[in-house]
C-alpha positions as CSV (number, residue, x, y, z in Angstrom):
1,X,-75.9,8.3,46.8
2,X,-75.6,12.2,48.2
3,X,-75.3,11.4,52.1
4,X,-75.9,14.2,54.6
5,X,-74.2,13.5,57.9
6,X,-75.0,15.9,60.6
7,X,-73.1,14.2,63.8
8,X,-70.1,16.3,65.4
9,X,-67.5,16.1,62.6
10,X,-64.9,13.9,65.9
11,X,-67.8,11.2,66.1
12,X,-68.1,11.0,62.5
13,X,-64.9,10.8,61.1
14,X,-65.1,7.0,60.4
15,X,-68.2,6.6,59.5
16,X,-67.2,9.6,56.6
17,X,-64.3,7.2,55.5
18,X,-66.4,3.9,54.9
19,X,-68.9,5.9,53.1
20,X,-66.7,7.4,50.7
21,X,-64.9,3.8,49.8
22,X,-68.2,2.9,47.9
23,X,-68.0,6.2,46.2
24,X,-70.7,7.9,48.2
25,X,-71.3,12.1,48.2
26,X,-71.1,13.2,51.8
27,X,-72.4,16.5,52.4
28,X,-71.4,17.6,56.2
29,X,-73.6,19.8,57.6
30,X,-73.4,19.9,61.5
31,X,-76.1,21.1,63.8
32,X,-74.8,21.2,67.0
33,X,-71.1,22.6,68.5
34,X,-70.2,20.6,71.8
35,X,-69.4,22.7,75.1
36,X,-67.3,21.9,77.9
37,X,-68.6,22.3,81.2
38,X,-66.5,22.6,84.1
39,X,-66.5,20.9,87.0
40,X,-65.6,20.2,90.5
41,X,-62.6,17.7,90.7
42,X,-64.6,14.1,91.0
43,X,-63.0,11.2,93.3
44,X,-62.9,8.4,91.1
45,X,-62.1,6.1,94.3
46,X,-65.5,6.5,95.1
47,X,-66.5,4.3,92.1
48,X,-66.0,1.1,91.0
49,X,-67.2,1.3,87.5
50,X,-67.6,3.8,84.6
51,X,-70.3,4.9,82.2
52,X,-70.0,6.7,78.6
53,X,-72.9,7.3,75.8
54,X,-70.1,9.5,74.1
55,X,-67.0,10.0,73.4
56,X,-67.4,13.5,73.8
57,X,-67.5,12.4,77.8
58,X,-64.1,11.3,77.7
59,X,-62.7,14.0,75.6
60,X,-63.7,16.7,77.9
61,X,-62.6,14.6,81.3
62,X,-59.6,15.1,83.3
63,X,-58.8,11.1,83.2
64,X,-55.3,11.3,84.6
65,X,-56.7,10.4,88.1
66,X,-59.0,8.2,87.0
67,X,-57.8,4.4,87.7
68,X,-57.1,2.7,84.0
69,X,-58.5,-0.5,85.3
70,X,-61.7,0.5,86.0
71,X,-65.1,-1.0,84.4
72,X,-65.6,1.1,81.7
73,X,-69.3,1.1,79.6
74,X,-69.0,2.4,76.7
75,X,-72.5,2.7,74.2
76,X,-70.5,2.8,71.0
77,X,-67.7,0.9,69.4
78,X,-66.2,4.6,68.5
79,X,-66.9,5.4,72.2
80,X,-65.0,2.3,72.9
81,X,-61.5,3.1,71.3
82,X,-61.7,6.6,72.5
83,X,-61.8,5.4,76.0
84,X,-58.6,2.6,75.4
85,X,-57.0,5.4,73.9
86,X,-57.2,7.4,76.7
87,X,-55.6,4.5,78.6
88,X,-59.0,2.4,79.8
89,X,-57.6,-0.8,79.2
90,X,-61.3,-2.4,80.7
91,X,-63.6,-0.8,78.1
92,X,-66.2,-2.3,76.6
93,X,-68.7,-1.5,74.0
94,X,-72.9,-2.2,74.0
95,X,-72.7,-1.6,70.2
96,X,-74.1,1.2,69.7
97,X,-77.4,1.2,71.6
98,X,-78.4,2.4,75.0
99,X,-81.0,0.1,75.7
100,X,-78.1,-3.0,75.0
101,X,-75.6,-0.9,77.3
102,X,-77.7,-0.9,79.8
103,X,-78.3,-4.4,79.7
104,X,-74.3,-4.7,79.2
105,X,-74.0,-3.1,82.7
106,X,-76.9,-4.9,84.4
107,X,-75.4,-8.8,82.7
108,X,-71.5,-7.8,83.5
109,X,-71.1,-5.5,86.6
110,X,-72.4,-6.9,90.4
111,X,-74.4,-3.7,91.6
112,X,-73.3,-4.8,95.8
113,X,-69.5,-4.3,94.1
114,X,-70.1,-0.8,94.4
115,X,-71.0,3.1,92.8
116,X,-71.5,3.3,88.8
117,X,-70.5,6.9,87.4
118,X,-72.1,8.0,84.5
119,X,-70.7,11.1,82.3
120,X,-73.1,12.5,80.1
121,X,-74.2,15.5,78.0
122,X,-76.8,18.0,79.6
123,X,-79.3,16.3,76.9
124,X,-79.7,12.8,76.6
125,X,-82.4,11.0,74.6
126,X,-82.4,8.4,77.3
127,X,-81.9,8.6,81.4
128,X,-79.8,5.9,81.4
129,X,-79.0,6.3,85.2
130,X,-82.6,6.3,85.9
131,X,-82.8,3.0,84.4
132,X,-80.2,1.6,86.3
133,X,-81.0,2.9,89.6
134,X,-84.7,1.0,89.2
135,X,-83.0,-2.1,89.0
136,X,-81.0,-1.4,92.1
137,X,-77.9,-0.1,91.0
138,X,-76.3,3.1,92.5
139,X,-75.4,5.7,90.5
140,X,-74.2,9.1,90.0
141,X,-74.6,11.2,86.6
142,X,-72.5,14.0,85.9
143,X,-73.1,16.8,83.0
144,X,-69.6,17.4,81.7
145,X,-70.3,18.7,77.9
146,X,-73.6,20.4,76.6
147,X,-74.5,21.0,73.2
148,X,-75.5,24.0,71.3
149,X,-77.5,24.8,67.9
150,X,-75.6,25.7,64.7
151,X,-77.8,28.8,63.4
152,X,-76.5,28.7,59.9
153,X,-75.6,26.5,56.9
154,X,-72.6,27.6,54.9
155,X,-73.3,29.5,51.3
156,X,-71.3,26.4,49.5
157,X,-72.6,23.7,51.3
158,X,-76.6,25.6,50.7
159,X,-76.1,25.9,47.4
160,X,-74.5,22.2,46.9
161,X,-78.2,20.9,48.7
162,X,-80.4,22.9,46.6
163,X,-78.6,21.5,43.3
164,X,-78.2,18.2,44.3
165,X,-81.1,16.8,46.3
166,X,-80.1,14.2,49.5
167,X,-80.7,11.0,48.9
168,X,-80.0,10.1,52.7
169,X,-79.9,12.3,56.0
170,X,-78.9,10.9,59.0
171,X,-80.1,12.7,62.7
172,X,-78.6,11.1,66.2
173,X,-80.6,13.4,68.7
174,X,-83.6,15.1,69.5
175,X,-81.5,18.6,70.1
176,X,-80.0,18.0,66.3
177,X,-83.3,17.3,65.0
178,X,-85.1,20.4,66.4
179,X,-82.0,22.5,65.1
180,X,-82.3,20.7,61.6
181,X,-86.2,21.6,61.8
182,X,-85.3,25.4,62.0
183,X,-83.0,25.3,59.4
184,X,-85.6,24.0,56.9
185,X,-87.6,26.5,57.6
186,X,-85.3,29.4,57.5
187,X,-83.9,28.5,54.1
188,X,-86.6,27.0,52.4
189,X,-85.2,23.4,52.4
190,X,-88.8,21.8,52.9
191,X,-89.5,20.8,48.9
192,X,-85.7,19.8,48.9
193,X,-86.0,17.3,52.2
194,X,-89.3,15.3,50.8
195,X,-86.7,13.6,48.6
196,X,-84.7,12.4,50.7
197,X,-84.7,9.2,53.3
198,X,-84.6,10.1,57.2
199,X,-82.8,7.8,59.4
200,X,-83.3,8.8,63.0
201,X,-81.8,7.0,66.0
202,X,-85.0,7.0,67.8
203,X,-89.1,7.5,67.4
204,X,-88.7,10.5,69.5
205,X,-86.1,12.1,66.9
206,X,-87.9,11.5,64.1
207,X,-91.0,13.1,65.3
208,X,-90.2,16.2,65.6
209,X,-89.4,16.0,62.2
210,X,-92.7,14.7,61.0
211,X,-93.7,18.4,59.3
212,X,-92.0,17.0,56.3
213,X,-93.2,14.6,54.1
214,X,-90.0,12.3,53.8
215,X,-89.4,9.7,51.5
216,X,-89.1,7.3,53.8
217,X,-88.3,7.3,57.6
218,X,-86.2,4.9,58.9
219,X,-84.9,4.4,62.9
220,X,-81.2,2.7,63.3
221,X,-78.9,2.3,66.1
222,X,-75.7,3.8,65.5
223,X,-73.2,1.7,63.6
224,X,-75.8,0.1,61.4
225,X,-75.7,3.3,59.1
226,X,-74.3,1.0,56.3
227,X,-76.3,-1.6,57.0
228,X,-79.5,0.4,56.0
229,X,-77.9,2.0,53.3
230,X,-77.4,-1.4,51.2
231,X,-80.8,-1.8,52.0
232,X,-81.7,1.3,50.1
233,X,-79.5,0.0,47.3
């Protein structure tokens, strides 16, 4: 199958690898480049527990005064082994899913025990801290990344799209999708997209795609991308 992958190329590295071991096409086209933001230094004392949704968190954290034995929450398995390898020896992985990392915290960490920080981008498909902080936790979120669109898809990798139709796209956030949407448009890819299969990680994500007439539309969690590709099979 012809496989577009539009996730930042660090987050989708592995993913790439599997799929080409059953002799899949990957097309990479990304539509979004992640920005640092800086901030103020953060006391890490103040908190007794840790939250990712992506590893881009990590990446673009100063961790060396962060304490290595601190609860860490990670959404992802790929999240996960970021964080260990940037020495967070308590990390621990929800699988992929918000909803089950939020469930993760609220089953393993005792909200009395003390503060939960969460590092995030400026867009998130889910408040996660909002979430917690109804069921009585405390926490703080801080914006440490941000994203921005892509405006253009290479002459090579256009041309390779026109010739030889998707069979499978994959889109992990409502910022991607809207980007992907204006892409469409601006070269022509409508006719080129209703033969392919969508595979959003949320509702949300794939409506704003809905102006296409898609195959099929299918919602995953991250991780489960093969999964739902042997069911296309």
């Amino acid at each position: 199958m012809h496989i577009i992958i539009t996730r930042p190329i660090e987050d989708s590295l592995q993913l790439i690898e599997n799929l080409k071991i059953f002799q899949h096409t990957i097309t990479y086209l990304p539509l979004i480049k992640i920005k640092k933001i800086l901030k103020k230094n953060i006391n890490f004392n103040n908190y007794k527990g840790v939250i990712f949704t992506s590893a881009n968190a990590i990446k673009f954290l100063d961790t060396k005064n962060i304490p290595k034995n601190i609860n860490c929450f990670c959404v992802g398995e790929v999240t996960e082994k970021i964080a260990k390898k940037f020495g967070f020896y308590n990390a621990i992985s929800a699988g992929g899913n918000v909803d089950t990392l939020i469930e993760l915290i609220v089953r393993m960490f005792n909200k009395n025990s003390g503060k939960l920080l969460y590092l995030s981008s400026e867009f998130v498909s889910k408040d996660l801290d909002v979430d917690l902080i109804k069921k009585g936790f405390f926490v703080d979120r801080i914006i440490n990344y941000t994203s921005e669109p892509i405006n253009q898809i290479e002459e090579s990798t256009l041309k390779y799209i026109k010739k030889n139709f998707p069979d499978v796209i994959y889109v992990y956030s409502e910022k991607s999708a809207i980007n992907l949407k204006d892409l469409i448009n601006k070269y022509s890819l409508v006719d080129v997209m209703m033969q392919s299969h969508l595979m959003c990680i949320s509702e949300k994500i794939s409506k704003v795609l809905k102006f296409i007439k898609w195959k099929k539309v299918t919602i995953f969690n991250p991780g489960e991308e093969e999964f739902f590709l042997n069911k296309i099979n």
